[in-house]
FIZASE-89140 format. One record per residue: residue in three letters; residue number from 1; x, y, z of N, C-alpha, C in turn. Coordinates in steps of 0.2 Angstrom, whole numbers, padded with zeros to 4 digits. Each point is the difference from the previous one (the first is absolute). Layout:
% residues N
   code   pos    n.px    n.py    n.pz   ca.px   ca.py   ca.pz    c.px    c.py    c.pz
    ALA   NUM       X       Y       Z       X       Y       Z       X       Y       Z
...
This chain:
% residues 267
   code   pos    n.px    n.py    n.pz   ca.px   ca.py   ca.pz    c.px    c.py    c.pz
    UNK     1   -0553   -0321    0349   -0007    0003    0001   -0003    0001   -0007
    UNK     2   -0007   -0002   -0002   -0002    0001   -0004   -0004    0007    0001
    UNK     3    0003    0004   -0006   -0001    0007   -0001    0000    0002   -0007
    UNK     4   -0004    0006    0001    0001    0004   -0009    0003    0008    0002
    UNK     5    0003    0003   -0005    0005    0006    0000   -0002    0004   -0005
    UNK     6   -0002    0005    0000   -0003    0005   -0007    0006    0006    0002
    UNK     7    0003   -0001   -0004    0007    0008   -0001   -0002    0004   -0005
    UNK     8   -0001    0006    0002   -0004    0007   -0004    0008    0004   -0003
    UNK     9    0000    0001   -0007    0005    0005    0001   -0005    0006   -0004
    UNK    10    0001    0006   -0001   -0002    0007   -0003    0005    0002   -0004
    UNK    11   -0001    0003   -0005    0003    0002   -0007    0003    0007    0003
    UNK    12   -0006    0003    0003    0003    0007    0002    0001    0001    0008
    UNK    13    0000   -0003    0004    0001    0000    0008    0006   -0004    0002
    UNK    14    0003    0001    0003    0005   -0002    0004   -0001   -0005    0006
    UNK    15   -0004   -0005   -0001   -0003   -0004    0004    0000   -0005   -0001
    UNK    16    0000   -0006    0003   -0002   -0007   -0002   -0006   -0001    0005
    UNK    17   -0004   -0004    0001   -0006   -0004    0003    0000   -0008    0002
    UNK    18    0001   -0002    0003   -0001   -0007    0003   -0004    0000    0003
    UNK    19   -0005   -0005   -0004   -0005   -0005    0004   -0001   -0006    0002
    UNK    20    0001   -0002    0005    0001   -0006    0003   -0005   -0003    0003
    UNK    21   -0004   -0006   -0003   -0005   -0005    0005    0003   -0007    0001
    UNK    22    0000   -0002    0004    0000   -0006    0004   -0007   -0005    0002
    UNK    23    0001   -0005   -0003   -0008   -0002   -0001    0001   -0008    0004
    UNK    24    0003    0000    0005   -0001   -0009    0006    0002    0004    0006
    UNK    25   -0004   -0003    0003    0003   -0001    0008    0007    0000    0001
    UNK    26    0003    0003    0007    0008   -0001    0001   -0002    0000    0007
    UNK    27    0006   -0002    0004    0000   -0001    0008    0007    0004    0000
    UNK    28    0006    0001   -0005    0007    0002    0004    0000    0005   -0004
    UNK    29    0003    0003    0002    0003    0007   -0003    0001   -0001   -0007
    UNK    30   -0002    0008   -0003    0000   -0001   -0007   -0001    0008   -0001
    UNK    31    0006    0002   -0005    0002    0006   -0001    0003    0002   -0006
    UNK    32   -0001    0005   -0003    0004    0004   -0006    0005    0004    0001
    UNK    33    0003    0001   -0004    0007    0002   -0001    0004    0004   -0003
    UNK    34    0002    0006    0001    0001    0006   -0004    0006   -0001    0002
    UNK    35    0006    0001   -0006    0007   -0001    0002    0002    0006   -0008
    UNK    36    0007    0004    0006    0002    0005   -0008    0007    0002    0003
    UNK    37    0005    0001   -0007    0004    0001    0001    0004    0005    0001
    UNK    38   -0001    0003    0008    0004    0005    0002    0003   -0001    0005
    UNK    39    0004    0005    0003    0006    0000    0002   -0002    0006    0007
    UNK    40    0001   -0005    0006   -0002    0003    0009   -0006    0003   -0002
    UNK    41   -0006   -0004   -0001   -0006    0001   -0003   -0004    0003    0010
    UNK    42   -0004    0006   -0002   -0003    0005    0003   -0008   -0002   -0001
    UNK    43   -0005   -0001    0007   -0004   -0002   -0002   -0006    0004    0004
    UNK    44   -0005    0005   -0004   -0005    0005    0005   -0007   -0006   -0002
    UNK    45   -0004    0000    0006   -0006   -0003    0000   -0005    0002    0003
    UNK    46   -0005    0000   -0002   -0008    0005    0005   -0001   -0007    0001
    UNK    47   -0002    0003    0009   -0002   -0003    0007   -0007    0003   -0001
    UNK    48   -0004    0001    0006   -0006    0001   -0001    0002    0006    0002
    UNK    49   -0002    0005   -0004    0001    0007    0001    0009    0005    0000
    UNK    50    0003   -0004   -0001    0006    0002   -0001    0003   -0003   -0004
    UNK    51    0006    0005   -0002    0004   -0004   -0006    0010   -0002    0004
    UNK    52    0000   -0006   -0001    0005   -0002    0006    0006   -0003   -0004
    UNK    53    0006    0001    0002    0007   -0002   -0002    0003   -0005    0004
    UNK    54    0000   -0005   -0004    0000   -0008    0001    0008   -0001    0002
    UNK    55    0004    0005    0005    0004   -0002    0003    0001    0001    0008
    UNK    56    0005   -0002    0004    0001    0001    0007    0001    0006    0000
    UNK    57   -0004    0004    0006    0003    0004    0006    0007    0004   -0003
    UNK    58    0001   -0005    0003    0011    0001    0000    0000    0000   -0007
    UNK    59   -0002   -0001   -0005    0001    0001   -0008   -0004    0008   -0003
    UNK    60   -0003    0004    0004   -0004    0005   -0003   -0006   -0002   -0002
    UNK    61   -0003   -0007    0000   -0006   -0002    0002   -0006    0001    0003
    UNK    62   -0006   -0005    0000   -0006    0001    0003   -0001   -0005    0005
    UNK    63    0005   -0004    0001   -0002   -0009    0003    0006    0001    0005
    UNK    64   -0004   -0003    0007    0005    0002    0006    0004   -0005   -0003
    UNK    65    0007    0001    0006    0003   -0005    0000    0001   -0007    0004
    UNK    66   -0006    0002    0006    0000   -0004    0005   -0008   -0003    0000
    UNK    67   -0003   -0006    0002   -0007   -0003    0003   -0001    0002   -0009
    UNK    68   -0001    0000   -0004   -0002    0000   -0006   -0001   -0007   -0002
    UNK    69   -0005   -0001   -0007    0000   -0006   -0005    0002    0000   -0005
    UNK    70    0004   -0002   -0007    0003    0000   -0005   -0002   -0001   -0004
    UNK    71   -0005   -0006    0000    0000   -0004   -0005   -0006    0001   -0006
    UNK    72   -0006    0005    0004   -0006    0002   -0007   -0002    0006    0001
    UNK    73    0003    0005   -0003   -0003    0006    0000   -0007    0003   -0002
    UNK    74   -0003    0005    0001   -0005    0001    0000    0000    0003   -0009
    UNK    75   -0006   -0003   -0003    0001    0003   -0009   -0006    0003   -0001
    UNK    76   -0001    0008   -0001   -0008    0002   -0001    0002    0000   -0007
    UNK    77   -0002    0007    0000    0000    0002   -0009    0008   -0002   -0003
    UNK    78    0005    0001    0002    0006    0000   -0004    0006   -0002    0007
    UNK    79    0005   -0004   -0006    0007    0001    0002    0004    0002   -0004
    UNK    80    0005    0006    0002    0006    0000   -0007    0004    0000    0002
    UNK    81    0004   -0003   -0005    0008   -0002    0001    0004    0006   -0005
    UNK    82    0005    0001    0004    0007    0003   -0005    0006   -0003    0001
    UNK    83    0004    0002   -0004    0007   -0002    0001    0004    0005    0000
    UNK    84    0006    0001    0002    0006    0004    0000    0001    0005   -0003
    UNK    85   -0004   -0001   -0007    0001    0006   -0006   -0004    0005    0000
    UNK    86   -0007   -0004    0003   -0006    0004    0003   -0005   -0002   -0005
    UNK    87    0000   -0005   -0004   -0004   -0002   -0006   -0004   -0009    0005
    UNK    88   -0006    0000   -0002   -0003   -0005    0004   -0006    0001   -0004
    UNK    89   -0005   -0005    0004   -0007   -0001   -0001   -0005   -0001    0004
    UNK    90   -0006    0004   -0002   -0006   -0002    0007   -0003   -0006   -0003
    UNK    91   -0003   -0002    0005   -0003   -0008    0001   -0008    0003    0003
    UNK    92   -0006    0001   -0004   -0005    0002    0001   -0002   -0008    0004
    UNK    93   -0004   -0001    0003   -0004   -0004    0005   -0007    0001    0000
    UNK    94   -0004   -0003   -0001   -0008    0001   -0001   -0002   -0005    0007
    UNK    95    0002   -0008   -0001   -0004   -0002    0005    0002   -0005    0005
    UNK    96    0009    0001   -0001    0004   -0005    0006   -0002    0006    0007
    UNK    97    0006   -0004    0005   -0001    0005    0005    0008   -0001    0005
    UNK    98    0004   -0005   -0004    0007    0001    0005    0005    0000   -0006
    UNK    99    0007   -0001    0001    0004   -0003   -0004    0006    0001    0005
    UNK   100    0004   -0006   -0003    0008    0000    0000    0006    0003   -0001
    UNK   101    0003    0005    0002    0004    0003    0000    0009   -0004   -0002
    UNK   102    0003   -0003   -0006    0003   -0005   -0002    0001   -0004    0004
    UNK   103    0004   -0003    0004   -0001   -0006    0005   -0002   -0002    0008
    UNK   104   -0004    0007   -0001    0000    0002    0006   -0003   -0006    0006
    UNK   105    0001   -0001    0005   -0002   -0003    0004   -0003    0004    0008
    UNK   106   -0003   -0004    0005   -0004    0002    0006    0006    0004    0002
    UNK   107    0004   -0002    0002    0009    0005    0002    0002    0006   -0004
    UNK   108    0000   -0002   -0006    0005    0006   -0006   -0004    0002   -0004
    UNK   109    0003    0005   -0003   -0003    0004   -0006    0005    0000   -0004
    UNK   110   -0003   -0003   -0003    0008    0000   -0007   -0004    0006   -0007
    UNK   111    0004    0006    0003    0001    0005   -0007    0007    0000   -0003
    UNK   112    0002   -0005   -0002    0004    0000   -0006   -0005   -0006   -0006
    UNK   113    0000   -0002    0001   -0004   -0005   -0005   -0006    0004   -0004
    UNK   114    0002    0001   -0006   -0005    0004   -0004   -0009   -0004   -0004
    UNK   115   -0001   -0005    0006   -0008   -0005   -0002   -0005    0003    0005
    UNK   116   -0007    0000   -0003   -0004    0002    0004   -0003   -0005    0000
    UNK   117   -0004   -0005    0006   -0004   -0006   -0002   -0005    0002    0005
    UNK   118   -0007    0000   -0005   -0005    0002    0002   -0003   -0005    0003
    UNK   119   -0004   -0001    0004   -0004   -0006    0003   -0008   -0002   -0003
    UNK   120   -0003   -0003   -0003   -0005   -0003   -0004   -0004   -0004    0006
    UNK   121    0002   -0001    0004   -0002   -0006    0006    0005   -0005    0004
    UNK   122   -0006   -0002    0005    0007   -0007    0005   -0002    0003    0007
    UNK   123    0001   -0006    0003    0004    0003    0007    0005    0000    0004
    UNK   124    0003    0006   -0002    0005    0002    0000    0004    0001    0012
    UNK   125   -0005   -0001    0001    0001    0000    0005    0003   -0006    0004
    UNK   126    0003   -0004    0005    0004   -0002    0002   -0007   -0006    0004
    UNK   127    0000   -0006   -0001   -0006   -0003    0004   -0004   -0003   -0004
    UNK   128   -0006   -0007    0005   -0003    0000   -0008   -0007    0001    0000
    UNK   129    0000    0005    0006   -0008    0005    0001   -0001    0006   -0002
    UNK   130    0005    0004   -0002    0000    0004   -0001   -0002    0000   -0010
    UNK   131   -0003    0006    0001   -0003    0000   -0008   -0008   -0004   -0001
    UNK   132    0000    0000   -0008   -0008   -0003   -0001    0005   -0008   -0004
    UNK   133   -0002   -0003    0003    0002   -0006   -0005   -0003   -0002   -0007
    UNK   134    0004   -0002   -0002   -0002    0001   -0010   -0005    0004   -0003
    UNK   135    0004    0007    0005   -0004    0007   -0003   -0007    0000    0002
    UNK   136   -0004   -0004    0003   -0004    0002    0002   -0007   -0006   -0006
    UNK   137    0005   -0004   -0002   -0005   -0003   -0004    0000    0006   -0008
    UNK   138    0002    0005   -0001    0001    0004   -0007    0003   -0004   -0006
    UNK   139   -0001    0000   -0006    0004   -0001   -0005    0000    0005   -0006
    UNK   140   -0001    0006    0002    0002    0003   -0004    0003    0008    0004
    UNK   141    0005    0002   -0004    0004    0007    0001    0003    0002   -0005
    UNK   142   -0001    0006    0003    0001    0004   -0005    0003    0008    0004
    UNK   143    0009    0001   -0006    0004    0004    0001    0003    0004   -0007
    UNK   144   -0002    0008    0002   -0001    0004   -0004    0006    0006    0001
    UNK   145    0007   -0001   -0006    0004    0005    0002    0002    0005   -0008
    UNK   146    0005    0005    0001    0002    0002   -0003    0006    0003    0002
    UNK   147    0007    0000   -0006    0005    0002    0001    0000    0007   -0005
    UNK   148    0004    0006    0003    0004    0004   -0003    0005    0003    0001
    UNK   149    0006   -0001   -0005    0007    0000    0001   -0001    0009    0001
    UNK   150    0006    0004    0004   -0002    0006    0004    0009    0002   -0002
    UNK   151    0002    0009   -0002    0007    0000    0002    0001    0003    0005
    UNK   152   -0004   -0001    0005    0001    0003    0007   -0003   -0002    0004
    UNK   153   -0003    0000    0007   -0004   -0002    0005   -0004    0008   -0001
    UNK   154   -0007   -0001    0000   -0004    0007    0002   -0004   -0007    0003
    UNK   155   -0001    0004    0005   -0007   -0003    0005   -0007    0002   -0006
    UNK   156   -0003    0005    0001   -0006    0002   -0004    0001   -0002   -0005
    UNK   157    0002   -0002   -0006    0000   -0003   -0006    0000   -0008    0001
    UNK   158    0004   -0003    0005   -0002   -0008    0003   -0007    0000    0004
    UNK   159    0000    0004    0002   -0011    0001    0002   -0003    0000   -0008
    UNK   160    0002    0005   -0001   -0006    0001   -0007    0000   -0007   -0005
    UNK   161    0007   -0002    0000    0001   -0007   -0001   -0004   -0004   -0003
    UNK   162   -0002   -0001    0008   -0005   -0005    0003   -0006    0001   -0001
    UNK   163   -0004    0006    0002   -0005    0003   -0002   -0003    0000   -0005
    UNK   164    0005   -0001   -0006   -0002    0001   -0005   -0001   -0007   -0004
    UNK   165    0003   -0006    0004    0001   -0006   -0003   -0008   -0002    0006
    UNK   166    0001    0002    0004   -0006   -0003    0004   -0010    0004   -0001
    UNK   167    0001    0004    0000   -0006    0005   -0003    0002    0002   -0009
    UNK   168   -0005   -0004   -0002    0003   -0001   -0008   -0007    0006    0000
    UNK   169    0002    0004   -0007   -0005    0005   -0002   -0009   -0004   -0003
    UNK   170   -0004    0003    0003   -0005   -0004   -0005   -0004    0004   -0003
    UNK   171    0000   -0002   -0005   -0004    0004   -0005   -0009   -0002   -0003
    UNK   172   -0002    0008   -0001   -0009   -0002   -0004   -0001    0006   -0005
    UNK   173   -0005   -0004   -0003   -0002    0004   -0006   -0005    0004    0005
    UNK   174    0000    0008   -0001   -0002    0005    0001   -0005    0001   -0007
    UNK   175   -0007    0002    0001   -0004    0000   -0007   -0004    0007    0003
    UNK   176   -0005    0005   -0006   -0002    0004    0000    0002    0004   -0006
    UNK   177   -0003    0005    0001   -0002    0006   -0007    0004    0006    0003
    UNK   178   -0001    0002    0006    0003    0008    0003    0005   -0003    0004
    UNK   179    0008    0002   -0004    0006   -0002    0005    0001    0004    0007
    UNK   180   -0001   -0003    0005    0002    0006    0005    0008   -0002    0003
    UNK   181    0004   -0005   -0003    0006   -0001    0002    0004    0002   -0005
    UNK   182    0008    0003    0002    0003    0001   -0005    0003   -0008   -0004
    UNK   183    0003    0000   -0005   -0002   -0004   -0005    0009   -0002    0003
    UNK   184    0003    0003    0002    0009   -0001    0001    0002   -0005    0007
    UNK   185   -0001    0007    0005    0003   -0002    0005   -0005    0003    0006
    UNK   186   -0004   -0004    0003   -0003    0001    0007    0001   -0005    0006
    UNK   187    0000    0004    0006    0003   -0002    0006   -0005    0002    0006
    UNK   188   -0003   -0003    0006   -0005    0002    0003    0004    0006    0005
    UNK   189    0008   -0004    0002    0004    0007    0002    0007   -0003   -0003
    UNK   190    0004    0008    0004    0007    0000   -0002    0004    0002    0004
    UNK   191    0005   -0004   -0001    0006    0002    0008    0007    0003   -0004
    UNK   192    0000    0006    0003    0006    0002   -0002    0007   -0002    0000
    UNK   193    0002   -0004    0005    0007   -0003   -0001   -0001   -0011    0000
    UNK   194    0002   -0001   -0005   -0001   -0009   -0002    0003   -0002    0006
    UNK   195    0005    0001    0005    0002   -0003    0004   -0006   -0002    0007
    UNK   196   -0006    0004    0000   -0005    0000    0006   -0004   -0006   -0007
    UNK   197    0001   -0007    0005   -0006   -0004   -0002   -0005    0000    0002
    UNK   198   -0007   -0001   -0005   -0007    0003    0003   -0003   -0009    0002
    UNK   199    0000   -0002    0004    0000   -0006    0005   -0006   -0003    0001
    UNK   200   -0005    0008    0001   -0008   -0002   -0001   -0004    0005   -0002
    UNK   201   -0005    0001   -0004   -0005    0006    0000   -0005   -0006   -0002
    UNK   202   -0007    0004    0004   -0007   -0003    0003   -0003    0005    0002
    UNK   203   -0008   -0004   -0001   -0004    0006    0004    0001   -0002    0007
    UNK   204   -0001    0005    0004   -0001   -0003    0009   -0004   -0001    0004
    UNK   205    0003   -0004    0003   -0004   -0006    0006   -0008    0003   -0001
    UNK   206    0000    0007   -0001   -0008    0000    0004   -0002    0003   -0007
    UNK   207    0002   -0002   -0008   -0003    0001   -0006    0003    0005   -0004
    UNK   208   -0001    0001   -0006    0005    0006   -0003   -0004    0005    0000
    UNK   209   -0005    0000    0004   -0002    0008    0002    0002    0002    0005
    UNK   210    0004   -0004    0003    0006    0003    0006    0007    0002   -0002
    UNK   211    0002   -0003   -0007    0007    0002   -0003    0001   -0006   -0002
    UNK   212    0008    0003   -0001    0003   -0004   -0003    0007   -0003    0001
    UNK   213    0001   -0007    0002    0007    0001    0003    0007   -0003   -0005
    UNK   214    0004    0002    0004    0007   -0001   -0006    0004   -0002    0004
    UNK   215    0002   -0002    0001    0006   -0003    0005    0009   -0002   -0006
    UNK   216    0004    0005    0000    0007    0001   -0002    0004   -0003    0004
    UNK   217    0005   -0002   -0003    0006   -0006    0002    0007    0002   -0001
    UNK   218    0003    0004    0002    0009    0000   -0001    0005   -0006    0003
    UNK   219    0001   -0003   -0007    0003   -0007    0003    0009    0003   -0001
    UNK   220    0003    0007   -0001    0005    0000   -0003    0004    0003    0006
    UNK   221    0005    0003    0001    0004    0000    0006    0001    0010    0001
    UNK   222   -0004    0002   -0004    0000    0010   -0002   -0006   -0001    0001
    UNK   223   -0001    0006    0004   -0007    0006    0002   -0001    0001   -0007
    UNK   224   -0007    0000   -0001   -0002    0002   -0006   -0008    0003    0002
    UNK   225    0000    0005   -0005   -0007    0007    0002   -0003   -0002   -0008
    UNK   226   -0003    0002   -0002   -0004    0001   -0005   -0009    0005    0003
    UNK   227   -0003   -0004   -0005   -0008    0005    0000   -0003   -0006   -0003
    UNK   228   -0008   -0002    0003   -0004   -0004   -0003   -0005    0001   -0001
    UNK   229   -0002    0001   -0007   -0005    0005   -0002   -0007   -0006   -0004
    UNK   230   -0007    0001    0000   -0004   -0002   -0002   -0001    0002   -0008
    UNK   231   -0006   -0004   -0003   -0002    0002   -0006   -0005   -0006   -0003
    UNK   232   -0004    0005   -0004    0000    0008    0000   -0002    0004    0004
    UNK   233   -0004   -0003    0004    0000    0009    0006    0005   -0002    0004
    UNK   234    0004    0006    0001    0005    0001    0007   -0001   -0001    0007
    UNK   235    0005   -0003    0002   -0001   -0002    0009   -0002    0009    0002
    UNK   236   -0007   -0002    0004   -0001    0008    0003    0001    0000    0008
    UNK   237    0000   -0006    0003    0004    0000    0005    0001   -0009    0003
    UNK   238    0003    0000    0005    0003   -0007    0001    0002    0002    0009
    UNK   239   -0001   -0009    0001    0004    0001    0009    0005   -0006    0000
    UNK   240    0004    0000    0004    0005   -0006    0004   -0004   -0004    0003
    UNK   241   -0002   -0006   -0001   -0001   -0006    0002    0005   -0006    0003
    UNK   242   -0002   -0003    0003    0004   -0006    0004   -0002   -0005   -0006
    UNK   243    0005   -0008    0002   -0002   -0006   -0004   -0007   -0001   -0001
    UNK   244   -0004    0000    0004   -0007   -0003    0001   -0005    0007   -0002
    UNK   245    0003    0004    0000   -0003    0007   -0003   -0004    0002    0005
    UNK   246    0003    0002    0005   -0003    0003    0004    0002    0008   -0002
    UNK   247   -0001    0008    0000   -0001    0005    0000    0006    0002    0005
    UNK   248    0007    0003   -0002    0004    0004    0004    0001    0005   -0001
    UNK   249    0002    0002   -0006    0003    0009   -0002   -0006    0001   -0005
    UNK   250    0000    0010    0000   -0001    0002   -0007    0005    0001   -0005
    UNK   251    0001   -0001   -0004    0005   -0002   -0004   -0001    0008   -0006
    UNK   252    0003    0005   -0001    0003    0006   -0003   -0003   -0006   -0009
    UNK   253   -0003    0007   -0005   -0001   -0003   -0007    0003    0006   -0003
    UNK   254    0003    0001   -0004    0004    0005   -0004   -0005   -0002   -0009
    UNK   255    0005    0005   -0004   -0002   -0002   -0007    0002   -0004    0000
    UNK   256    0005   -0005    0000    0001   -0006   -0003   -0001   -0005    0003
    UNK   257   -0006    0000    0007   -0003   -0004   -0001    0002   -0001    0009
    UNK   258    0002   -0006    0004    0002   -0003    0006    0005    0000    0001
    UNK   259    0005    0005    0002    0007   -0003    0001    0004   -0006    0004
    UNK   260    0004   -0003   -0001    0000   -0005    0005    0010    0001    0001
    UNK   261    0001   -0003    0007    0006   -0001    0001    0002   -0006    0004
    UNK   262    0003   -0006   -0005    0000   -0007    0005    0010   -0001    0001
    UNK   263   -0002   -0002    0006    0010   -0003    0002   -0001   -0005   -0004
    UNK   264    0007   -0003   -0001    0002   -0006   -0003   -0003   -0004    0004
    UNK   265   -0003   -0005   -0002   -0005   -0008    0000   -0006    0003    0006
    UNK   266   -0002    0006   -0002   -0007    0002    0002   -0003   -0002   -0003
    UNK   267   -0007   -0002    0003   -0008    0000   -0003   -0003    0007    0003
């Protein structure tokens, strides 16, 4: 396949970057390939909304072990692999959407094989109606990842991961004569424990002179509390909202701001 590959590394980050485009038309299956060498390699992946353990049932897993499919798992922001020792790497993901579990097939899941083969295109499916043929008439794609070697599996560190390879900081020249920002460190808010990821803040459906919304994310396996405070003025009051933000609770504001209390893989 004719393609170009841009490999990023950083002097001071712990990260590599691959960028990958593909510039012809394809009709078959066509995929990348992450292979590492570890030993009874362990592999976590976010599903939509969950963060799930790429083995059977009967293995301590998330995938039944009966009426299932094997062979493309679901890839949002990340997949990380470990090995034995507990040393591995997240696999940030920007704009695929399955991958390969090493040789996995429609039957089996094979977690011994330490490859992750990510899917770029094809139809993968069995027939020869299914899918868009030659991609729909596309010739160009484009796939965006980043790897970081990890001495241990943390769920919220393989989110932030991602997060932080997918939402790149951007920057502007701020001008004027009277500084009304500190010149260091400013933040619109602050969340007292890094494990509670801030997922979303926005104004709300009906304007930000209705508020403000925030929506937190415990992707780790411990309850975790904290306080989420605004600035510079303080949260002076707050309610519990549904997804669609509709209005449920009045929600307690203390000095340090909103306290929050999320279960393991709460939103």
């Amino acid at each position: 396949m004719r393609h170009t590959t841009r490999v990023t590394l950083y002097a001071s980050l712990s990260r590599v970057d691959v960028t990958n485009e593909i510039t012809e038309g394809f009709d078959d299956v066509q995929t990348w390939s992450f292979g590492f060498d570890l030993e009874s390699p362990r592999v976590r992946h976010e599903e939509v909304g969950a963060v799930l353990d790429a083995r059977l049932d009967s293995q301590g897993g998330h995938y039944s072990s009966r009426n299932a499919r094997y062979d493309w798992l679901t890839l949002n922001h990340f997949a990380d692999i470990s090995g034995t020792d507990g040393t591995g790497v997240t696999l940030s993901n920007a704009d695929c959407y399955y991958f390969r579990l090493g040789d996995s097939t429609v039957e089996t899941l094979d977690t011994a094989t330490p490859r992750l083969t990510v899917l770029a295109g094809g139809r993968v499916a069995n027939g020869p109606h299914n899918g868009w043929p030659d991609q729909g008439g596309a010739t160009h794609f484009l796939q965006r990842f980043a790897l970081r070697p990890q001495a241990g599996y943390d769920a919220t560190e393989a989110m932030r991961t991602a997060l932080e390879h997918q939402n790149p900081l951007v920057a502007g020249r701020v001008s004027g004569s009277a500084a009304a920002l500190p010149a260091d460190v400013f933040s619109a808010l602050s969340i007292s424990d890094p494990r509670a990821l801030l997922w979303a803040f926005k104004p709300a459906e009906e304007g930000i002179q209705a508020g403000l919304i925030a929506r937190l994310w415990n992707v780790s396996e411990a309850l975790v509390t904290g306080d989420l405070q605004l600035m510079p003025a303080a949260v002076s009051g707050a309610r519990g909202v549904t997804h669609i933000e509709t209005d449920e609770t009045t929600e307690p504001v203390g000095p340090g701001g909103l306290a929050f209390s999320l279960r393991p893989q709460q939103m």
